[in-house]
C-alpha positions as CSV (number, residue, x, y, z in Angstrom):
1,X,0.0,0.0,0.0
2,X,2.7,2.5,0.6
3,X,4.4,1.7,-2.5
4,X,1.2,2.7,-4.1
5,X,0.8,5.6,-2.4
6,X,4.7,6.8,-3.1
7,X,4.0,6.2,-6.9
8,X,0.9,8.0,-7.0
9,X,2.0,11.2,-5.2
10,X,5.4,11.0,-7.3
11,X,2.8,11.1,-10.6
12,X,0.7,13.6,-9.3
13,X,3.8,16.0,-9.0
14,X,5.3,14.6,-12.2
15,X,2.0,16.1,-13.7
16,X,2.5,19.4,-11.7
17,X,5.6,19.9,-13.0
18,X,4.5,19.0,-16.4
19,X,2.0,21.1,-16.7
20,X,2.9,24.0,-14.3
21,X,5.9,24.9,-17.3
22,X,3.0,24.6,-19.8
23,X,1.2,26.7,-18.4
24,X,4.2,29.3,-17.9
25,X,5.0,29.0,-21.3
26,X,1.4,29.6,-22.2
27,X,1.0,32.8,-19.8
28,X,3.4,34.5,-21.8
29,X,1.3,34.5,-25.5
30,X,1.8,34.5,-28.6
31,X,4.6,36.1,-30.1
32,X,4.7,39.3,-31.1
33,X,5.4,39.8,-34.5
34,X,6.5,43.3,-34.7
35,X,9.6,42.0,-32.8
36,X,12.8,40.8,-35.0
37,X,13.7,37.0,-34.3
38,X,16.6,37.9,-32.0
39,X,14.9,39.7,-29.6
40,X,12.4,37.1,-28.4
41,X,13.8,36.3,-25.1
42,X,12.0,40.0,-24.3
43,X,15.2,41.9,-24.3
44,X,17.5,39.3,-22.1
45,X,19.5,39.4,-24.8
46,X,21.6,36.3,-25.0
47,X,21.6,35.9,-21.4
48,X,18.3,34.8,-21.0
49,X,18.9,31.6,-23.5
50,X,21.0,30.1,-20.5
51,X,19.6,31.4,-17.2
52,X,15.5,29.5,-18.6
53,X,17.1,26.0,-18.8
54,X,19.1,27.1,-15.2
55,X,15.4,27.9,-13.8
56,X,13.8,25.1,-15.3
57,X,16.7,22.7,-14.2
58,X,16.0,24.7,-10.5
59,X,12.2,24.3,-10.7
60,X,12.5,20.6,-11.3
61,X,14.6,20.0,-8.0
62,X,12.5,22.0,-6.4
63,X,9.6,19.4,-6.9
64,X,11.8,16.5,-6.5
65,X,12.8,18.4,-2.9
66,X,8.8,18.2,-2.5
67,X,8.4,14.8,-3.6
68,X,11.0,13.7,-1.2
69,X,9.9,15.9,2.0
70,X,6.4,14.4,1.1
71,X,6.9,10.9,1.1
72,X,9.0,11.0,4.3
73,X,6.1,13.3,5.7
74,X,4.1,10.5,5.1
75,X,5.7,7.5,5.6
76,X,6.4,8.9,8.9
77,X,9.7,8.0,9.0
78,X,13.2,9.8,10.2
79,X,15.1,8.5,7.7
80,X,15.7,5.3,10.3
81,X,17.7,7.9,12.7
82,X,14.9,7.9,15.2
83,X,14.5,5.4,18.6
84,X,14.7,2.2,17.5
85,X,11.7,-0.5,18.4
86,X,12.4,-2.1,21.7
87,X,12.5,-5.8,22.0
88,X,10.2,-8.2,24.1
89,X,13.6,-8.9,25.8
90,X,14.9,-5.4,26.0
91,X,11.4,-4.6,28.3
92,X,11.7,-7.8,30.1
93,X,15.4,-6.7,31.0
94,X,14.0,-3.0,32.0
95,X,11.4,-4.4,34.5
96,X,13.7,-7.1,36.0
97,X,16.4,-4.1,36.6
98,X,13.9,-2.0,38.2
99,X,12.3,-4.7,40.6
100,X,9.3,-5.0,38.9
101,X,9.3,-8.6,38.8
102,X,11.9,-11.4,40.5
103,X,14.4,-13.5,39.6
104,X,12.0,-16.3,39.2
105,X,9.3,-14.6,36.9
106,X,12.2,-13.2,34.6
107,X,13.6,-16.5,34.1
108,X,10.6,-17.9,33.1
109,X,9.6,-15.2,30.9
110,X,12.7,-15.2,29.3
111,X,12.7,-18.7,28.9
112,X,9.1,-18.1,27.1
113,X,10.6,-15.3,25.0
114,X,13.6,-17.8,23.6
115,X,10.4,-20.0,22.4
116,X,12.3,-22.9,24.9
């Protein structure tokens, strides 16, 4: 189920992207035609042929930052650098330490927790 759910938020942002830089490219018109061919970068001059691809390059890890952030937002993980699970032994260890149960009782128990 969660690899389901990974894959269908990673489409759903592959789709965002897609079709956010559509819809850029569509906000800005059609050309104008009174403008010579050169100047259709609206005056960046040459300049403006490299910084689109660095802002589309920047947009793109932007949503795969997203995608990432959201899928460990909901996974509900650390990254595996949180508190590890404890054990059946590792709480049977804790009580006999603090006198919750004697010598007796944790031998057993432990005995039932080896499965012998």
């Amino acid at each position: 189920m969660k690899h389901l759910t990974i894959t269908s938020v990673g489409f759903a942002a592959l789709m965002v992207s897609i079709f956010g830089l559509q819809a850029t490219a569509l906000a800005q018109g059609a050309p104008d035609s009174s403008r010579a061919p050169w100047e259709m970068m609206h005056d960046w001059g040459w300049g403006g042929m490299w910084l689109m691809p660095l802002f589309g390059i920047a947009w793109f890890a932007l949503m795969i930052i997203v995608i990432v952030l959201l899928v460990r937002w909901l996974a509900g993980g650390s990254g595996g650098r949180g508190v590890q699970a404890r054990t059946a032994r590792d709480i049977l260890d804790e009580r006999y330490a603090r006198g919750d149960i004697d010598r007796e009782e944790y031998l057993r128990r432990k005995s039932d927790i080896a499965g012998g």
